[in-house]
C-alpha positions in Angstrom: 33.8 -22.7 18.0 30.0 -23.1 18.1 30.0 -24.1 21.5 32.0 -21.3 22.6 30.2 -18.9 21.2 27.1 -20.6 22.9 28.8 -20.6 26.2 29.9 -16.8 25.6 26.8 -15.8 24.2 24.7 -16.6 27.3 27.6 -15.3 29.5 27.0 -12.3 27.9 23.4 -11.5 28.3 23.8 -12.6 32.2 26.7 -10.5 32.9 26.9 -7.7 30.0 30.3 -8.3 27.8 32.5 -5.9 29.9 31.5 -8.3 32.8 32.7 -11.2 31.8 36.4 -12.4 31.0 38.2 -15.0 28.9 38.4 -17.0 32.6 34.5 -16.9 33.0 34.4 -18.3 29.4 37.2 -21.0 29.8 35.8 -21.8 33.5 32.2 -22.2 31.4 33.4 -24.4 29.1 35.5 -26.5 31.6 38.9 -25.6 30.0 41.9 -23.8 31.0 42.2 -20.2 30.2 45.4 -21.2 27.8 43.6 -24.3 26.8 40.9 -21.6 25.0 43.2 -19.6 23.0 43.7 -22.7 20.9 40.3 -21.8 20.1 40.1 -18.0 19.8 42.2 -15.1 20.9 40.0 -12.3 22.3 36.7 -11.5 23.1 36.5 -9.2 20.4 36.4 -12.4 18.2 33.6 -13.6 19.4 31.8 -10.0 19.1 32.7 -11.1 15.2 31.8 -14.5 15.2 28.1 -12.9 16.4 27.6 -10.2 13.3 28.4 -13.8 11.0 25.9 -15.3 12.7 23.4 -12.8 13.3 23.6 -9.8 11.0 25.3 -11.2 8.0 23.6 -14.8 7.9 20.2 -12.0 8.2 21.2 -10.3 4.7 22.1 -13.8 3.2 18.8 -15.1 4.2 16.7 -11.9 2.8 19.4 -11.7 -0.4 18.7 -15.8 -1.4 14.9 -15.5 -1.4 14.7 -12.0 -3.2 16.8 -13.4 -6.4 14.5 -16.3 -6.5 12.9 -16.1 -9.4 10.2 -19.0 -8.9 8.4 -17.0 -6.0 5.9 -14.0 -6.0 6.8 -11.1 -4.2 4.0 -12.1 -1.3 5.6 -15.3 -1.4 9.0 -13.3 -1.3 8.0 -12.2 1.6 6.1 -14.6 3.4 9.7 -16.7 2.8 11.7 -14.1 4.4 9.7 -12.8 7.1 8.8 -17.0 8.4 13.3 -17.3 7.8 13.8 -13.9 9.7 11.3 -15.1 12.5 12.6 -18.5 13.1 16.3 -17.7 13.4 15.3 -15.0 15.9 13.2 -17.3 17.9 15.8 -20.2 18.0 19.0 -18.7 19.2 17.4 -14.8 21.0 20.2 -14.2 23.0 22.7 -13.9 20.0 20.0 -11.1 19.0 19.7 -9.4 21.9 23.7 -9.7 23.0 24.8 -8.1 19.9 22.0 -5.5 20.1 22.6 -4.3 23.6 26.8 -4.7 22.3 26.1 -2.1 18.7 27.4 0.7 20.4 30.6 -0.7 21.8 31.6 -2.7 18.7 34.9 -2.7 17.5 35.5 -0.1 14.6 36.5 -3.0 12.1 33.3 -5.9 13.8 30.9 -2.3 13.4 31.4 -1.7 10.2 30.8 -5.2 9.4 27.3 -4.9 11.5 26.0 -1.8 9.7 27.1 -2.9 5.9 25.3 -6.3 6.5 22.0 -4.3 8.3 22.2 -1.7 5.0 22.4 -5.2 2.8 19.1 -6.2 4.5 17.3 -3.2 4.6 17.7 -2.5 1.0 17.1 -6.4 0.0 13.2 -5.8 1.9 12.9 -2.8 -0.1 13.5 -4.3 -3.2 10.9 -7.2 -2.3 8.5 -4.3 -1.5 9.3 -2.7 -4.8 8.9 -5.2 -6.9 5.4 -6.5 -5.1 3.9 -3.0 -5.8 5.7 -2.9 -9.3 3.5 -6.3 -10.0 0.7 -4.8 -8.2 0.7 -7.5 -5.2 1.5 -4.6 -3.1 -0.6 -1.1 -2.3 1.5 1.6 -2.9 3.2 3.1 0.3 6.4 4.3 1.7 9.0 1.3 0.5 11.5 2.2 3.1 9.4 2.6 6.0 7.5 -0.5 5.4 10.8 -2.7 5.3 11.8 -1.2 8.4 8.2 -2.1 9.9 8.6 -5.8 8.7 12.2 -6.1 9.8 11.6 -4.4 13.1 8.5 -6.9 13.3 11.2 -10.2 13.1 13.4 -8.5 15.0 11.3 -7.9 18.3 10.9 -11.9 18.1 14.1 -12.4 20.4 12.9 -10.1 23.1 9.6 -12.0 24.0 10.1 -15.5 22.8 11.3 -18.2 24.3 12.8 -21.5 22.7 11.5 -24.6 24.9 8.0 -22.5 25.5 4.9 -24.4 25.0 4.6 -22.2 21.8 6.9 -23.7 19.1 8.4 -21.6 16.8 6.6 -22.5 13.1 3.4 -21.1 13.9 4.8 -18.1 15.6 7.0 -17.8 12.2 3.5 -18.4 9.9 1.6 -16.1 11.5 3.8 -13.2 11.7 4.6 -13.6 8.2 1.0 -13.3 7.4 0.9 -10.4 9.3 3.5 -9.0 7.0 1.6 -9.6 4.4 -1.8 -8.6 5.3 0.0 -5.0 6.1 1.5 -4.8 2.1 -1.6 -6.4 0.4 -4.8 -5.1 -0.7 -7.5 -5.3 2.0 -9.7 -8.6 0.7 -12.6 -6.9 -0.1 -10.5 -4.8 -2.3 -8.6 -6.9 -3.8 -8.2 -5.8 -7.7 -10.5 -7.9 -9.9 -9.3 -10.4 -12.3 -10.0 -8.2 -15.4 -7.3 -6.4 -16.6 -9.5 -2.8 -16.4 -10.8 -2.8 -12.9 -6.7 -4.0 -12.0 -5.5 -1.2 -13.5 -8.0 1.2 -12.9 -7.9 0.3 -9.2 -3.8 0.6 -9.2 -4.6 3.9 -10.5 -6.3 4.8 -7.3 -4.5 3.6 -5.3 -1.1 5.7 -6.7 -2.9 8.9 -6.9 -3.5 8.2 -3.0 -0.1 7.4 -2.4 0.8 10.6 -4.3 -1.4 12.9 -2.6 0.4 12.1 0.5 3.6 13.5 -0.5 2.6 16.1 -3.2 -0.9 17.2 -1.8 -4.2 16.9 -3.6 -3.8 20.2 -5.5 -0.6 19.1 -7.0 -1.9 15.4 -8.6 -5.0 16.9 -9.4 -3.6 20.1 -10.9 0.1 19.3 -12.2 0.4 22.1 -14.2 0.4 24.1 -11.3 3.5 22.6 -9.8 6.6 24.2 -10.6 10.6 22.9 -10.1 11.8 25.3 -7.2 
């Protein structure tokens, strides 16, 4: 089945998925037509086979490292983002097929698509969470920063190229310390070792993060904030 789906996969991207047929795929292969629906049945299977691979086999990667318990939540995410990275960078075009594909999927494959993208946005958040919970992260918009990181990884299988004099683990480490440079304190601030200046310093940095959805007047002044 894997080298079908290989086979179909780069059929795909050269000729779009309503351009190619079961033929182009059996002809591919080097197999009758009847000889491949020993294998699988419809195209639409293959569309299937691509959310296991791609989207769901994305949410399991991000769901394993966020329950480890051995990790910090930088190292949370440096594990995810370098995991997220290198599966992009070694198969794109399973990426970028199914992307360019979303909007046709089958109702039952497209449903499967967007329940394992939900499973991976909220996994990042929860990462995010916890690191500004533990005060590894600054405090900022949870959900727009997982989208940032996850569009980061994502991007990977438009502009890389497996086989490029660039191999994929440094691509993978440097991105993910990209990731984390953009959650973490700036190193010249980064909170002291002494529990005061931490805390006092986490304390700035909420009130900031509150001002930008309250306003000044309203951290400063909470009495004068009333429930609509």
């Amino acid at each position: 089945m894997s080298e079908i789906l290989e086979h179909a996969t780069r059929l795909f991207a050269e000729r779009g998925y309503d351009g190619t047929t079961l033929q182009d795929i059996a002809d591919a292969i080097g197999i009758t037509r009847p000889g491949l629906y020993h294998y699988i049945s419809s195209k639409e299977q293959l569309l299937a086979a691509l959310v296991r691979d791609v989207s769901e086999n994305t949410a399991h990667i991000v769901r394993e490292v966020r329950l480890r318990t051995d990790l910090s939540s930088v190292e949370k995410l440096r594990t995810v983002v370098r995991g997220l990275v290198l599966q992009r960078a070694r198969a794109p075009e399973h990426f970028r097929v199914l992307d360019r594909t979303e909007a046709a999927l089958p109702e039952e494959i497209a449903a499967q698509h967007l329940k394992a993208r939900r499973e991976v946005l909220a996994e990042m958040r929860t990462i995010i969470e916890e690191g500004i919970s533990r005060g590894e992260f600054r405090p900022r918009d949870e959900r727009l920063a997982a989208l940032s990181v996850i569009g980061m990884c994502n991007w990977v299988a438009w502009w890389f190229h497996p086989g490029s004099s660039h191999p994929a683990e440094p691509v993978a480490d440097e991105l993910a310390q990209n990731a984390i440079d953009m959650l973490s304190y700036p190193r010249s601030t980064v909170p002291l070792t002494t529990a005061p200046h931490r805390a006092l310093q986490m304390v700035r940095e909420n009130l900031d993060y509150l001002e930008r959805f309250l306003g000044p007047e309203s951290v400063h002044n909470p009495g004068s904030t009333r429930p609509s």
